[in-house]
mmJSON file of the N, C-alpha and C atoms, coordinates in Angstrom:
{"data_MODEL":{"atom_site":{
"group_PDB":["ATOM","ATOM","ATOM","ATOM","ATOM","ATOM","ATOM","ATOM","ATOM","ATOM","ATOM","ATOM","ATOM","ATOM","ATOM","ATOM","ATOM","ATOM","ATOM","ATOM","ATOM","ATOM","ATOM","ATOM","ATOM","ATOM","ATOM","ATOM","ATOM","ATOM","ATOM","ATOM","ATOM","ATOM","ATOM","ATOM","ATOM","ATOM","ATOM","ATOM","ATOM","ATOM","ATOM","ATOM","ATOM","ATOM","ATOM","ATOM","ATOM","ATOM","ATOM","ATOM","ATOM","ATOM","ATOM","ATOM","ATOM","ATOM","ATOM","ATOM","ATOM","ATOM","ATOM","ATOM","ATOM","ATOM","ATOM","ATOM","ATOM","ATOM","ATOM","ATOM","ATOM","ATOM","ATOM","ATOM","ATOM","ATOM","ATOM","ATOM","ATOM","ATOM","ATOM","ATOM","ATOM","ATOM","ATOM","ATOM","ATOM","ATOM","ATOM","ATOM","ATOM","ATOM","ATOM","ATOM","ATOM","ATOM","ATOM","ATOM","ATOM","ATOM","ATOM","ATOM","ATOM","ATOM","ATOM","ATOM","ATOM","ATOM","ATOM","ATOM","ATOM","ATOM","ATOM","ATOM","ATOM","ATOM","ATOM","ATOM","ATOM","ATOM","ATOM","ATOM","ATOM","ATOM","ATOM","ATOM","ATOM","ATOM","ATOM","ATOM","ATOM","ATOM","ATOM","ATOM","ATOM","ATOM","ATOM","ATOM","ATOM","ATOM","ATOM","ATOM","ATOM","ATOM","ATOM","ATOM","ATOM","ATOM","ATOM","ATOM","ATOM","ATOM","ATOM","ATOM","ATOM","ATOM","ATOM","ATOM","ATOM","ATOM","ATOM","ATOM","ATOM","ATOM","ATOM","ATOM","ATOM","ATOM","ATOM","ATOM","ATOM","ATOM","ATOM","ATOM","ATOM","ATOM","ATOM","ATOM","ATOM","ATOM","ATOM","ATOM","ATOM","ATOM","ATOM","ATOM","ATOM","ATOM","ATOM","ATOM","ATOM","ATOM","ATOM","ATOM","ATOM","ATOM","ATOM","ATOM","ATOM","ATOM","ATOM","ATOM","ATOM","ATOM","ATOM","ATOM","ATOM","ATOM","ATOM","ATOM","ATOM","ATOM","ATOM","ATOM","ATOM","ATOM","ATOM","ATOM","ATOM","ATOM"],
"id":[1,2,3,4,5,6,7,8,9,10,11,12,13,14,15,16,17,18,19,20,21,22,23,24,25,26,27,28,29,30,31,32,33,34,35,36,37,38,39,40,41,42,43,44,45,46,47,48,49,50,51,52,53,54,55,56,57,58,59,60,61,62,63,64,65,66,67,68,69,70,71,72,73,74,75,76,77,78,79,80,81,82,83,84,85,86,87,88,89,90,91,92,93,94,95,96,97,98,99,100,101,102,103,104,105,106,107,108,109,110,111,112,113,114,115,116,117,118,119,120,121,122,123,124,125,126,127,128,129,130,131,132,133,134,135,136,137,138,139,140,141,142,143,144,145,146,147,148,149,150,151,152,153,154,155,156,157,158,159,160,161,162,163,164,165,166,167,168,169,170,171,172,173,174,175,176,177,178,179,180,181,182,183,184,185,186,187,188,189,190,191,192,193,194,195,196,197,198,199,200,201,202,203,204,205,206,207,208,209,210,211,212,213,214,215,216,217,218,219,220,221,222],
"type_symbol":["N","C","C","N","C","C","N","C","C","N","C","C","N","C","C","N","C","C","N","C","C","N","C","C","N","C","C","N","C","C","N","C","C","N","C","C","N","C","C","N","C","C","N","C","C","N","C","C","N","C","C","N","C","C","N","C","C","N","C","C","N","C","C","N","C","C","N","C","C","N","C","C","N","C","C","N","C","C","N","C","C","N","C","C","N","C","C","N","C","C","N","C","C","N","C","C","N","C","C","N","C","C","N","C","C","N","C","C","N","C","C","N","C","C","N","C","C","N","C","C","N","C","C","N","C","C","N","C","C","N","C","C","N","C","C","N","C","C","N","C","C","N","C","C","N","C","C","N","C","C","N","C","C","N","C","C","N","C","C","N","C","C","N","C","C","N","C","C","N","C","C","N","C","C","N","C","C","N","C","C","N","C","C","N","C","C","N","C","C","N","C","C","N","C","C","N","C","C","N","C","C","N","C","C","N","C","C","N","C","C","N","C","C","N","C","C","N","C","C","N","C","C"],
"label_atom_id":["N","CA","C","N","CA","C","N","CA","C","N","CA","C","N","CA","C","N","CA","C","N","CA","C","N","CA","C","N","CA","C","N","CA","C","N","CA","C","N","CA","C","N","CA","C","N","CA","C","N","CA","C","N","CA","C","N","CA","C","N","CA","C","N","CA","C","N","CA","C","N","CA","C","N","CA","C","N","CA","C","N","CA","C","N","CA","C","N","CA","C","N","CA","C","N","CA","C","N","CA","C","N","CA","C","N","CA","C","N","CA","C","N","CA","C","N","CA","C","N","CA","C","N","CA","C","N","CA","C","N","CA","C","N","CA","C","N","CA","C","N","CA","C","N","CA","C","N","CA","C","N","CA","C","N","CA","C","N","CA","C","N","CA","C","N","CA","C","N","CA","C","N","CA","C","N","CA","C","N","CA","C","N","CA","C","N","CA","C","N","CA","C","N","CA","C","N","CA","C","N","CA","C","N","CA","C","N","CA","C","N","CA","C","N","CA","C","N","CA","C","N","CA","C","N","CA","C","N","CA","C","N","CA","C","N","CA","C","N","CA","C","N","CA","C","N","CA","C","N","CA","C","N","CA","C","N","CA","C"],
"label_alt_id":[null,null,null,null,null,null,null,null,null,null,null,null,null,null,null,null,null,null,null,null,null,null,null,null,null,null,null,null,null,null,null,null,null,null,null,null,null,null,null,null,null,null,null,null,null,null,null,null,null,null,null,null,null,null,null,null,null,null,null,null,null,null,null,null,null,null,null,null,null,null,null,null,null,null,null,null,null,null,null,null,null,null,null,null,null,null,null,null,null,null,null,null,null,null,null,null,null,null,null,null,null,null,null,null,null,null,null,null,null,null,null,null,null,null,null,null,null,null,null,null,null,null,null,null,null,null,null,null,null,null,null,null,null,null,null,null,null,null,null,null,null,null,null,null,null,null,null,null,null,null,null,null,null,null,null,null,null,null,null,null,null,null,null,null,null,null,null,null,null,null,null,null,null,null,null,null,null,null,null,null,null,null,null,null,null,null,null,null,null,null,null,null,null,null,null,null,null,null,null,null,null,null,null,null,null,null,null,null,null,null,null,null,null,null,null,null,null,null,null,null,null,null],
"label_comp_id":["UNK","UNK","UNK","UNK","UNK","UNK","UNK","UNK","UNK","UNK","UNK","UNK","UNK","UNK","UNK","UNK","UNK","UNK","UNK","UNK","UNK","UNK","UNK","UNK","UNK","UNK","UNK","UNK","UNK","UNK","UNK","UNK","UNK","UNK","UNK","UNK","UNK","UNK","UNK","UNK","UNK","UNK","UNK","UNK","UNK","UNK","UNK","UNK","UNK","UNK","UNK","UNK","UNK","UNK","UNK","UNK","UNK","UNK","UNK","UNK","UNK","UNK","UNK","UNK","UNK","UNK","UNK","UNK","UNK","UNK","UNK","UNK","UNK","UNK","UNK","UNK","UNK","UNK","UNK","UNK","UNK","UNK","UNK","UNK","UNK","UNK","UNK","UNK","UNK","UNK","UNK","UNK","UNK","UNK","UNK","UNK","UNK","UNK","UNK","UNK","UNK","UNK","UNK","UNK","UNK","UNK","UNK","UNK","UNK","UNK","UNK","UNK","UNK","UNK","UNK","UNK","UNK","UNK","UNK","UNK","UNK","UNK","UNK","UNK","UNK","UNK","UNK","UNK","UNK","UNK","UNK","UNK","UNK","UNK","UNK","UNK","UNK","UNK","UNK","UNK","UNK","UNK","UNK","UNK","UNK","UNK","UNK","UNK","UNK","UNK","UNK","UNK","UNK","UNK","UNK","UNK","UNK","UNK","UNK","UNK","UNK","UNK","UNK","UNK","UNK","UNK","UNK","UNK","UNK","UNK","UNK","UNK","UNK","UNK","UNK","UNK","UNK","UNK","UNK","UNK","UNK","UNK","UNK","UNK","UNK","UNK","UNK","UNK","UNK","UNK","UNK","UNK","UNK","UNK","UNK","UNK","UNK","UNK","UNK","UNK","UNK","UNK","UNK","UNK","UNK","UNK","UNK","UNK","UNK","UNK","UNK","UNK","UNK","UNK","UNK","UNK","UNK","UNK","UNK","UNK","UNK","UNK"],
"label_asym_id":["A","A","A","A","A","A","A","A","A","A","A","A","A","A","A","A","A","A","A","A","A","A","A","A","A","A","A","A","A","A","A","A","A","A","A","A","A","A","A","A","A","A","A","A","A","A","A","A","A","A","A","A","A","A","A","A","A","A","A","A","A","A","A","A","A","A","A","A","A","A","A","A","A","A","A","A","A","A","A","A","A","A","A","A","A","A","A","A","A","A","A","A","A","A","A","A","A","A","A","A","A","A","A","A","A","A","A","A","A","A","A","A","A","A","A","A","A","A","A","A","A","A","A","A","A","A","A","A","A","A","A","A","A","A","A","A","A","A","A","A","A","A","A","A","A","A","A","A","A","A","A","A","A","A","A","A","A","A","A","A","A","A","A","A","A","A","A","A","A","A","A","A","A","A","A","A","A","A","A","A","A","A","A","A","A","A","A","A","A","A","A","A","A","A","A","A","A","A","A","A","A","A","A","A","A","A","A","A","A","A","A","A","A","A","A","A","A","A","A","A","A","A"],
"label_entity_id":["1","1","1","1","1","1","1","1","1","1","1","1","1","1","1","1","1","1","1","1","1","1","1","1","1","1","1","1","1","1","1","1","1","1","1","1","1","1","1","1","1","1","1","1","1","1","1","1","1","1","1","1","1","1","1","1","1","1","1","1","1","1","1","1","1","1","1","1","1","1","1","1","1","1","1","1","1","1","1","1","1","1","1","1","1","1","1","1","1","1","1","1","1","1","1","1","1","1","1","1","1","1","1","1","1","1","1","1","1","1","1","1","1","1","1","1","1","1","1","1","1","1","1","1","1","1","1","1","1","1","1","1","1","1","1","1","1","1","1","1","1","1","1","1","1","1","1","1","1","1","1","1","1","1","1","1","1","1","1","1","1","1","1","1","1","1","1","1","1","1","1","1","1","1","1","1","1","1","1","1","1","1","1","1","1","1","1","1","1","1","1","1","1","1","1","1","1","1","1","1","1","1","1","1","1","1","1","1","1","1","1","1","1","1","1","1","1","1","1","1","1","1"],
"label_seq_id":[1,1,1,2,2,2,3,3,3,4,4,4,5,5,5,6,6,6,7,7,7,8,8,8,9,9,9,10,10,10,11,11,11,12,12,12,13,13,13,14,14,14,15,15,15,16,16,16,17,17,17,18,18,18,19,19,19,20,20,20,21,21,21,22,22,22,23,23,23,24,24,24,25,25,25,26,26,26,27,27,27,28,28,28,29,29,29,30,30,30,31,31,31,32,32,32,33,33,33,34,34,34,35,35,35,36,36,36,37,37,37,38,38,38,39,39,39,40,40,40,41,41,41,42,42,42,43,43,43,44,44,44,45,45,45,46,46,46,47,47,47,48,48,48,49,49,49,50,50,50,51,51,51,52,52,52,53,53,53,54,54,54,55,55,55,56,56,56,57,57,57,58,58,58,59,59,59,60,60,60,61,61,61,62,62,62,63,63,63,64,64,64,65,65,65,66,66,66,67,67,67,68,68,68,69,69,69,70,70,70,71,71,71,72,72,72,73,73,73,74,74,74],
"pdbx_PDB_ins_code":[null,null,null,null,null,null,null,null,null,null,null,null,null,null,null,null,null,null,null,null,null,null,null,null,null,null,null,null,null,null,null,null,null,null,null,null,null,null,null,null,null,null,null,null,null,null,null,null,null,null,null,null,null,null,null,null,null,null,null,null,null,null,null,null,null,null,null,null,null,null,null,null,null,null,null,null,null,null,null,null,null,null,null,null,null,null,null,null,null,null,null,null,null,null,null,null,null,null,null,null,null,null,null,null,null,null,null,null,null,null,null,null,null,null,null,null,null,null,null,null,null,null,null,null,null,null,null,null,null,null,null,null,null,null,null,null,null,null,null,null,null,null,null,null,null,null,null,null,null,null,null,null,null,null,null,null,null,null,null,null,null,null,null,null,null,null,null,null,null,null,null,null,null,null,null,null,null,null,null,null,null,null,null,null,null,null,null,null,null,null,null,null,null,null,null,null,null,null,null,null,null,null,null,null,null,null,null,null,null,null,null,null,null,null,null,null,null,null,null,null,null,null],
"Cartn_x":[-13.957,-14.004,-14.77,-15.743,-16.242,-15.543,-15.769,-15.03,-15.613,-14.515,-14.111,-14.642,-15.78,-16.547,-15.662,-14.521,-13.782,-14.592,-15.513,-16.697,-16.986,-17.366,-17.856,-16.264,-15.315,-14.506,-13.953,-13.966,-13.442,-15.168,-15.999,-17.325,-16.683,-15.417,-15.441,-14.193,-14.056,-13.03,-14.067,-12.954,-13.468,-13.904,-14.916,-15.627,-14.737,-14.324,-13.219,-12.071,-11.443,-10.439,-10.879,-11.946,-12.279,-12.296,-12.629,-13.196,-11.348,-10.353,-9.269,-8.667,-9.007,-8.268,-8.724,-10.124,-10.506,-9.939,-9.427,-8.768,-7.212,-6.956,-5.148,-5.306,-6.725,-6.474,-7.356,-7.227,-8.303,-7.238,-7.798,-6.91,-6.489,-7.055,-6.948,-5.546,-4.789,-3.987,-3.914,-4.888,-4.922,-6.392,-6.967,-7.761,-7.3,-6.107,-5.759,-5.183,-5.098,-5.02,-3.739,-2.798,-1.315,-1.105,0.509,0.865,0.77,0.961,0.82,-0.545,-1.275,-2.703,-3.168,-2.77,-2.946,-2.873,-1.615,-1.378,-1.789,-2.331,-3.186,-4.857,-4.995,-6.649,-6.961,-7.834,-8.496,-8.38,-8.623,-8.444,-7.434,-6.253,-4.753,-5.106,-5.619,-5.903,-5.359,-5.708,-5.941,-4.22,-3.267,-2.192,-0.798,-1.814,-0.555,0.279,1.4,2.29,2.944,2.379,3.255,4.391,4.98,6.379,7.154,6.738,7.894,7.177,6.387,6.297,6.98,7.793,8.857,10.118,10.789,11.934,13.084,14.36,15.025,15.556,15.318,16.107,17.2,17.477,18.823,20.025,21.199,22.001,22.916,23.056,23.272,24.318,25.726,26.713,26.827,26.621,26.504,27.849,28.832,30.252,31.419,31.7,31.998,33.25,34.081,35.474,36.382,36.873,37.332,38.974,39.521,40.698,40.992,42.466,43.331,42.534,41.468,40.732,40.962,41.85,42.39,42.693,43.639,44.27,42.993,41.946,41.15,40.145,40.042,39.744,38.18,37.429,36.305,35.343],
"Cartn_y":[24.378,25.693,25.611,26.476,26.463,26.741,26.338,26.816,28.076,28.729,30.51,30.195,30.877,30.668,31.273,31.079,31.8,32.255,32.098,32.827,34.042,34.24,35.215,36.407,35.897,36.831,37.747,36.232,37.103,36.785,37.491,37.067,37.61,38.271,38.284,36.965,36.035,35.144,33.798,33.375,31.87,31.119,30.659,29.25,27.884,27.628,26.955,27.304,28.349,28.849,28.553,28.973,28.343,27.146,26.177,24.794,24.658,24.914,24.483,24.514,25.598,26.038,25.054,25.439,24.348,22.673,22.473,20.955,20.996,22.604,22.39,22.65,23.701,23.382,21.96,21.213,20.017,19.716,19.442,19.064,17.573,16.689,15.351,15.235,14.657,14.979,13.656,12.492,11.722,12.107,12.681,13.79,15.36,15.493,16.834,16.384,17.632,17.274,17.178,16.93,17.31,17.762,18.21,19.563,19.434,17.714,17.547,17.507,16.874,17.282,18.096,19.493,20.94,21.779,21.481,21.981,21.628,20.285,19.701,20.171,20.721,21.121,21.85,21.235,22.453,24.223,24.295,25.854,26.302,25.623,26.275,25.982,25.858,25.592,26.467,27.495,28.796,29.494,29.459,29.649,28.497,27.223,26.113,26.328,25.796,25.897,24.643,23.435,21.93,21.634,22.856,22.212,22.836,23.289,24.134,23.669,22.228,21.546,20.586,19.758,18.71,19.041,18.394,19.05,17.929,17.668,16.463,16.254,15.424,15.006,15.35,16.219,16.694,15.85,15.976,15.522,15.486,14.485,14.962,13.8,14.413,13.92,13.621,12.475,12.041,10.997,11.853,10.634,11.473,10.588,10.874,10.492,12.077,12.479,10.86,10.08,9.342,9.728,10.265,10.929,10.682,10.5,10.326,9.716,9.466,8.499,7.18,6.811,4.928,4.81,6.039,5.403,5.797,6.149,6.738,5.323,4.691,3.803,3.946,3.196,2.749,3.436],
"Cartn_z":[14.016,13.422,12.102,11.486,10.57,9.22,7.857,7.271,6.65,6.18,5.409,4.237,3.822,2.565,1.352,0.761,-0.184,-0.994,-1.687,-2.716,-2.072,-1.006,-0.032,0.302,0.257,0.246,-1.07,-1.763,-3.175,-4.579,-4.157,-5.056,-6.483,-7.077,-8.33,-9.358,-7.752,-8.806,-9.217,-10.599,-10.984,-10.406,-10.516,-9.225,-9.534,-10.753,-10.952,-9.912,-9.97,-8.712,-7.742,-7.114,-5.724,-5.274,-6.337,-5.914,-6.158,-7.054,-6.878,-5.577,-5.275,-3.478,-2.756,-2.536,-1.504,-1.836,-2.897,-2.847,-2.182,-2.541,-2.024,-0.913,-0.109,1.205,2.443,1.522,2.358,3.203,4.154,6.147,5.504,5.229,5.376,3.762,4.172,3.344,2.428,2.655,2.02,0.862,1.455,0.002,-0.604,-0.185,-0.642,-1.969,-3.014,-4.014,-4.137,-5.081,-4.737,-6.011,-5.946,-6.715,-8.067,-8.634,-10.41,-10.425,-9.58,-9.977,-9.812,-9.124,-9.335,-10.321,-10.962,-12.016,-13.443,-13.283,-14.786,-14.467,-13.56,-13.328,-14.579,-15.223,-16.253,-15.58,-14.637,-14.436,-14.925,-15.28,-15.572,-17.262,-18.002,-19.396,-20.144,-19.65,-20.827,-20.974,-19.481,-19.677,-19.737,-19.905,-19.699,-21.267,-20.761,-21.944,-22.014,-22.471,-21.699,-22.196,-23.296,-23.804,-22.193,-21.618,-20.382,-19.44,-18.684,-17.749,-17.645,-18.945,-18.49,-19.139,-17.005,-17.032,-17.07,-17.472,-17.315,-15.913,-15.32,-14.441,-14.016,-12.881,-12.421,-12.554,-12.774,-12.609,-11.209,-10.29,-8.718,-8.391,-8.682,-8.008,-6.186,-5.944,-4.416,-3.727,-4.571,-4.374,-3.063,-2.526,-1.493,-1.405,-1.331,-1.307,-0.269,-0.187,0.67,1.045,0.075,-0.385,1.11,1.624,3.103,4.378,3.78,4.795,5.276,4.524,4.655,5.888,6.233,7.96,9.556,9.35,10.177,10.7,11.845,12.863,12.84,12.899,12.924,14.081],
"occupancy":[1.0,1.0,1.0,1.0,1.0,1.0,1.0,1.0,1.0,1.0,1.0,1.0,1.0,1.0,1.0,1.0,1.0,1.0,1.0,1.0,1.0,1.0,1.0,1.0,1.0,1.0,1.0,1.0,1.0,1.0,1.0,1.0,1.0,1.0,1.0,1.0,1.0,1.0,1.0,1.0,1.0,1.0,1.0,1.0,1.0,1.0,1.0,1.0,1.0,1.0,1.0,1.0,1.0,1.0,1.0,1.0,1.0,1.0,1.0,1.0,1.0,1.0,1.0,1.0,1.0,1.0,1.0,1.0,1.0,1.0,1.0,1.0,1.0,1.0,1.0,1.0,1.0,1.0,1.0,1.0,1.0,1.0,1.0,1.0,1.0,1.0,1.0,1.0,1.0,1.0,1.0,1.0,1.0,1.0,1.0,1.0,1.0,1.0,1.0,1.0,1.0,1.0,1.0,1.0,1.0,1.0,1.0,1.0,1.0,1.0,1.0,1.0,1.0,1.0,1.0,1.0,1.0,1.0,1.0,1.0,1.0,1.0,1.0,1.0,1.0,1.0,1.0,1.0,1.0,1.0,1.0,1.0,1.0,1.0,1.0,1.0,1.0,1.0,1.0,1.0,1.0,1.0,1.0,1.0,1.0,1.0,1.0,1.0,1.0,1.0,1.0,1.0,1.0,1.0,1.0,1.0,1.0,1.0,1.0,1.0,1.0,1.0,1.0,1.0,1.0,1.0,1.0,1.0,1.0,1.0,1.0,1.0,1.0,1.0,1.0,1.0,1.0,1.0,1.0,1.0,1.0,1.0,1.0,1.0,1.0,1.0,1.0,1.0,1.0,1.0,1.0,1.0,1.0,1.0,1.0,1.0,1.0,1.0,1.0,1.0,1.0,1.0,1.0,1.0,1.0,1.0,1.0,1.0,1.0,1.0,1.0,1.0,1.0,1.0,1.0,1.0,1.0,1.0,1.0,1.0,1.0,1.0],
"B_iso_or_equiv":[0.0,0.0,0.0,0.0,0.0,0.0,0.0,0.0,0.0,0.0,0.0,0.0,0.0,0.0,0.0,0.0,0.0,0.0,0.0,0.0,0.0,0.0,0.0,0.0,0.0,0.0,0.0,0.0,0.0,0.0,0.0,0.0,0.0,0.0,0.0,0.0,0.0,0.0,0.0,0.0,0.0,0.0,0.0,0.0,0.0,0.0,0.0,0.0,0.0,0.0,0.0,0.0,0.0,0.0,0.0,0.0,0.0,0.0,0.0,0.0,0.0,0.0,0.0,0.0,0.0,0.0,0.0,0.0,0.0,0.0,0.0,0.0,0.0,0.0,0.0,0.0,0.0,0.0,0.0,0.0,0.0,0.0,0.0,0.0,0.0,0.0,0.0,0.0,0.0,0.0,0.0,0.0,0.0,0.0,0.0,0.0,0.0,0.0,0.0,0.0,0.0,0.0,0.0,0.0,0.0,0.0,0.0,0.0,0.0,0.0,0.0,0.0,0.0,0.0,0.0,0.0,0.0,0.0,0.0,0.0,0.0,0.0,0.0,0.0,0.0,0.0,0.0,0.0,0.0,0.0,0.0,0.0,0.0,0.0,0.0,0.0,0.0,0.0,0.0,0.0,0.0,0.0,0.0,0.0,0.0,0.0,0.0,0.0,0.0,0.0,0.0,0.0,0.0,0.0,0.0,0.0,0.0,0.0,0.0,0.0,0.0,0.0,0.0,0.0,0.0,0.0,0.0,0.0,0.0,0.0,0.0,0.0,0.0,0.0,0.0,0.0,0.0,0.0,0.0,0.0,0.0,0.0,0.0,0.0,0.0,0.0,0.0,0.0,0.0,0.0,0.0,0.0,0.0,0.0,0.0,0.0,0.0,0.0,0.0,0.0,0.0,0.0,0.0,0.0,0.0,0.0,0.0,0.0,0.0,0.0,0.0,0.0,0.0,0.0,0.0,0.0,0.0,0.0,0.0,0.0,0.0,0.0],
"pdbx_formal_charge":[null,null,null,null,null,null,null,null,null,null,null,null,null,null,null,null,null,null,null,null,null,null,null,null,null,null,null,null,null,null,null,null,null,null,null,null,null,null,null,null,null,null,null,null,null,null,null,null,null,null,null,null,null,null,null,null,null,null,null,null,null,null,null,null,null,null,null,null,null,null,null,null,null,null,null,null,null,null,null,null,null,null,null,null,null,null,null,null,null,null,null,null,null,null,null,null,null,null,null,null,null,null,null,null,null,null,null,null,null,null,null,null,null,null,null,null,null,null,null,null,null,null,null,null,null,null,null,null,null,null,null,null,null,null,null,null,null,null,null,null,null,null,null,null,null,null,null,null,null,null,null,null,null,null,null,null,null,null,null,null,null,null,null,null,null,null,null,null,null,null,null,null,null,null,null,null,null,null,null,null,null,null,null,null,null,null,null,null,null,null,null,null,null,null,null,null,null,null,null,null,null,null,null,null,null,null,null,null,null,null,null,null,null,null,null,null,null,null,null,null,null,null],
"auth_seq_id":[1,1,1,2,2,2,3,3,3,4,4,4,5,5,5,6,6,6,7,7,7,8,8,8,9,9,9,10,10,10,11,11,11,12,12,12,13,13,13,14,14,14,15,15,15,16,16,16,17,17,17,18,18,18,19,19,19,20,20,20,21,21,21,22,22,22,23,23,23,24,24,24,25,25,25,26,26,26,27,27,27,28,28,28,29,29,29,30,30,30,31,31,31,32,32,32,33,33,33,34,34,34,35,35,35,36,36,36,37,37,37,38,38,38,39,39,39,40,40,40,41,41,41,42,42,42,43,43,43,44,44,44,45,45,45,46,46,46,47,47,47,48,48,48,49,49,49,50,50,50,51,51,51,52,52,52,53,53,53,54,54,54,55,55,55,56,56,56,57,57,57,58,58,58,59,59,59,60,60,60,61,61,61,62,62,62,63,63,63,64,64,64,65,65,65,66,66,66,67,67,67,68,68,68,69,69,69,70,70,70,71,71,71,72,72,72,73,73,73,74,74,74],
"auth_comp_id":["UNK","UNK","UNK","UNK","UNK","UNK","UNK","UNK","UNK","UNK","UNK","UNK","UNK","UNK","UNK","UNK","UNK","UNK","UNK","UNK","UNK","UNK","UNK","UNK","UNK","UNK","UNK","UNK","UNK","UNK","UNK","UNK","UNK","UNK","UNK","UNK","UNK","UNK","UNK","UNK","UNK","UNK","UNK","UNK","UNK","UNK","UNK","UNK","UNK","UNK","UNK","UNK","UNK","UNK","UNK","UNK","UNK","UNK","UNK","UNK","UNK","UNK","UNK","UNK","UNK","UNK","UNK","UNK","UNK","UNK","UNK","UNK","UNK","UNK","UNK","UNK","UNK","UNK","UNK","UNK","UNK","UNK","UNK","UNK","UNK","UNK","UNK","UNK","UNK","UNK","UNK","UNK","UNK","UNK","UNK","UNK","UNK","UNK","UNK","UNK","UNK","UNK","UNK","UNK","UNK","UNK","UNK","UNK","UNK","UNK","UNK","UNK","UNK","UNK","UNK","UNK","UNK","UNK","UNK","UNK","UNK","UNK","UNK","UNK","UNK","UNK","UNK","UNK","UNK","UNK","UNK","UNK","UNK","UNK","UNK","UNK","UNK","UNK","UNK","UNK","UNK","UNK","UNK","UNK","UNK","UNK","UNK","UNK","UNK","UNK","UNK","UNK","UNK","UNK","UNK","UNK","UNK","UNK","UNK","UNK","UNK","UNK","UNK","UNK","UNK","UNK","UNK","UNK","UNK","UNK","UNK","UNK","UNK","UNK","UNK","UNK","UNK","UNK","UNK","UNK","UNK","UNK","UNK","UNK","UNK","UNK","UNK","UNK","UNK","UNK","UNK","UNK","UNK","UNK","UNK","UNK","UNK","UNK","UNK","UNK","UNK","UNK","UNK","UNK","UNK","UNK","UNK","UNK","UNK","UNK","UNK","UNK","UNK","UNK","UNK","UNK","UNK","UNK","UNK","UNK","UNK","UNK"],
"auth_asym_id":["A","A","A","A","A","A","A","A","A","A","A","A","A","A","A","A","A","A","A","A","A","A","A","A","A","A","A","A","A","A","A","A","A","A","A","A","A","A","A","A","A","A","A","A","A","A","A","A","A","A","A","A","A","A","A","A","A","A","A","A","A","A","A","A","A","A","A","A","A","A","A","A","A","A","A","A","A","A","A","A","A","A","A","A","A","A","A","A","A","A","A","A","A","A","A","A","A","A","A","A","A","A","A","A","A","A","A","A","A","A","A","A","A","A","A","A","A","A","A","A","A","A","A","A","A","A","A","A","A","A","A","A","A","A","A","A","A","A","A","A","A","A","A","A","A","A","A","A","A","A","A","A","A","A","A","A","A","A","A","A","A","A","A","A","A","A","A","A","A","A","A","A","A","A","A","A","A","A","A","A","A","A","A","A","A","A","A","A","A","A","A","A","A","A","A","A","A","A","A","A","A","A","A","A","A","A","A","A","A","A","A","A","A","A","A","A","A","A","A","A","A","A"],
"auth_atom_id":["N","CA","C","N","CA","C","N","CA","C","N","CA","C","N","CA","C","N","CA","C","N","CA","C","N","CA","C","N","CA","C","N","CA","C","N","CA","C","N","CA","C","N","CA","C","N","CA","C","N","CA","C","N","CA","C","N","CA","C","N","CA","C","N","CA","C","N","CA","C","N","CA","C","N","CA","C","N","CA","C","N","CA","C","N","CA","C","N","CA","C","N","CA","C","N","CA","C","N","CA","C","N","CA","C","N","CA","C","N","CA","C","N","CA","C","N","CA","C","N","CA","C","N","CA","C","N","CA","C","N","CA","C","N","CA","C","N","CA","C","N","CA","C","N","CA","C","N","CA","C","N","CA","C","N","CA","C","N","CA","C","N","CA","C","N","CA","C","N","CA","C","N","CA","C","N","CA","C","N","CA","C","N","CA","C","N","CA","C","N","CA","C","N","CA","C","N","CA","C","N","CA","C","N","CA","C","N","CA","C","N","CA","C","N","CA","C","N","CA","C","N","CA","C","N","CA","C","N","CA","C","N","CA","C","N","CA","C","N","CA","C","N","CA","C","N","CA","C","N","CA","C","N","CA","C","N","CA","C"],
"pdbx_PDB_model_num":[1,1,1,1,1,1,1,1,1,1,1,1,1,1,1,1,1,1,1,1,1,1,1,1,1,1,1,1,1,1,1,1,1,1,1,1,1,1,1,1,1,1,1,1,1,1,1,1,1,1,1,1,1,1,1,1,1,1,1,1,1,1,1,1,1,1,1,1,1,1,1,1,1,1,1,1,1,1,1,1,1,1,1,1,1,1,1,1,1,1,1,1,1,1,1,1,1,1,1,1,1,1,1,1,1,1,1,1,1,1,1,1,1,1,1,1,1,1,1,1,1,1,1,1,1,1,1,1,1,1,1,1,1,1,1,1,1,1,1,1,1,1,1,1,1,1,1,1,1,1,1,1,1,1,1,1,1,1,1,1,1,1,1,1,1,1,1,1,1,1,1,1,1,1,1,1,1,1,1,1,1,1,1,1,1,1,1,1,1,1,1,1,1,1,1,1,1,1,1,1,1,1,1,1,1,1,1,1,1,1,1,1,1,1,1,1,1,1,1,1,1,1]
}}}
């Protein structure tokens, strides 16, 4: 299939924007761009705000109730 000329659909956006798309939509996913390097693209410059891109680490309780389980068979 040929590809969808995005310039040709939208001729009044950023050519920066375009060339971004075309990286998030590359097929081969070992050249697609991925999502932190999406978001550090110079195209996002003008509205990045980097004190509100890092976030702490969730806190994620993964403990497992065993409570009356002692007598239950293998």
């Amino acid at each position: 299939m040929e590809r969808v000329r995005l310039e040709d659909l939208y001729p009044a956006s950023d050519p920066r924007g375009i060339a971004l798309i075309y990286r998030m939509l590359e097929f081969n996913p070992n050249r697609r761009i991925t999502a932190e390097q999406a978001i550090m693209d110079p195209y996002f410059d003008d509205i990045r705000i980097e004190e509100q891109e890092h976030y702490p680490p969730p806190n994620i309780d993964l403990s497992i109730d065993d409570l009356g389980k002692q007598d239950m068979t293998i």
